[in-house]
N, C-alpha and C positions, 0 to 999 in steps of 0.2 A: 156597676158602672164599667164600661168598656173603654178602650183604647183607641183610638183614631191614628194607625199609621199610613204612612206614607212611606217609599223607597222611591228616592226621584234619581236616576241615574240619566246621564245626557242625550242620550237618544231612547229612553221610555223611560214610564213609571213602570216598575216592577210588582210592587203592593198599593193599594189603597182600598184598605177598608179597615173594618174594627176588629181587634182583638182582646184576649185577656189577658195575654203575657207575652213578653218581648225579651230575649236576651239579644244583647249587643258585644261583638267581638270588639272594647276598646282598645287603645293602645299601653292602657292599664293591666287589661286583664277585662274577664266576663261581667258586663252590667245588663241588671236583672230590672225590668221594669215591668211594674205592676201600676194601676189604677190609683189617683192621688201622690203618684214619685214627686218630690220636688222638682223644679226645674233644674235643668241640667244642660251644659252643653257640654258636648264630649269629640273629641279626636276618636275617629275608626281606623280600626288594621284590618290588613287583610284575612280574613278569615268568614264564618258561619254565623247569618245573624238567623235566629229562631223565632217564630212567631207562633204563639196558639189559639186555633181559631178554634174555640169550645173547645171539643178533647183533644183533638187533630193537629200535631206541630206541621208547620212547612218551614222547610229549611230554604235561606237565601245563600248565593255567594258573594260576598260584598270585595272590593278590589277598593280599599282606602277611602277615608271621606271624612262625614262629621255626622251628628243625629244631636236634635235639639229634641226635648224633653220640656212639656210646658201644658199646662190647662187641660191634663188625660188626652196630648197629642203626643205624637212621637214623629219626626220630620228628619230621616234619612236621606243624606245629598251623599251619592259617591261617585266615584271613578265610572264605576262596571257594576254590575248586578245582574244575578241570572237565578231563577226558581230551581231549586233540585230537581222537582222534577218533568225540567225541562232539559235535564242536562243526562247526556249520553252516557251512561257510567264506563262503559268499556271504552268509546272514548277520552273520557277525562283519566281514565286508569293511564292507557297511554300517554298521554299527554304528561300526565305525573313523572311517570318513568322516563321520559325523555328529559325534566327539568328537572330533576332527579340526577340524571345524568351528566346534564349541562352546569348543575351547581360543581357538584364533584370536582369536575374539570376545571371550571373558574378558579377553585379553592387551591388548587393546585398551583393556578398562574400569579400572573403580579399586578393586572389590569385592577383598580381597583372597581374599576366602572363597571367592567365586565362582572364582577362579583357582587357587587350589589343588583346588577339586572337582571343575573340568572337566580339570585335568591329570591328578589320579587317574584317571576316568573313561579318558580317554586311554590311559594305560598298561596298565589292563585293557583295553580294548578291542585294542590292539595284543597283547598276551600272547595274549589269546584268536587273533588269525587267524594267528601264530608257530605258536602250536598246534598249527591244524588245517592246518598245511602252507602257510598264506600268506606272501606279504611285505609286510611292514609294517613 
């Protein structure tokens, strides 16, 4: 029996169709959903949500949200979402590296705002080149 997800992010859905297996980046730590999971509702972090369609993973980039877990559905709501491999890796390398460099900086100052928004920044940008097959 398969999976029925969904990835509903505010200006597109991302996924919707069946899978056999979903990991979710929570704010726990990796939750792993297979077919018959309890229900669940869960808090998302910024990070890699994995989906296997038959042998085949596709990787998501998720930017914060929630995912409900219920009757072999999985209903992802977040921020932002974008397909690996839709996502430019040489761009999103950049990108890294500049908020990369932009944390650093922050870590340095006293703003605390500023350091909390170049860390988010951070960790989307790292989600994003995990993505598209980078290391980050």
């Amino acid at each position: 029996m398969a999976l029925t997800v969904r990835v509903i992010a505010p200006d597109k859905t991302v996924w919707d169709a069946e899978a056999e297996e979903v990991i979710l980046p929570s704010t726990t730590g990796q939750l792993g959903i297979l077919s018959g999971h309890a229900p669940i509702l869960s808090a998302l972090d910024t990070g890699v949500m994995r989906v296997r369609e038959g042998k085949e993973w596709v990787a998501i980039a998720l930017s914060g949200g929630f995912a409900e877990v219920e009757s072999n559905e999985v209903t992802v709501l977040v921020n932002s979402a974008e397909r690996g491999d839709s996502i430019d890796l040489s761009a999103a390398e950049s990108e890294y590296s500049a908020a990369q460099s932009r944390m650093e900086a922050a870590a340095a100052g006293s703003d605390e705002s500023d350091k909390i928004s170049a860390a988010q920044a951070f960790k989307k940008a790292r989600a994003r080149v995990q993505a598209a097959g980078g290391k980050a």
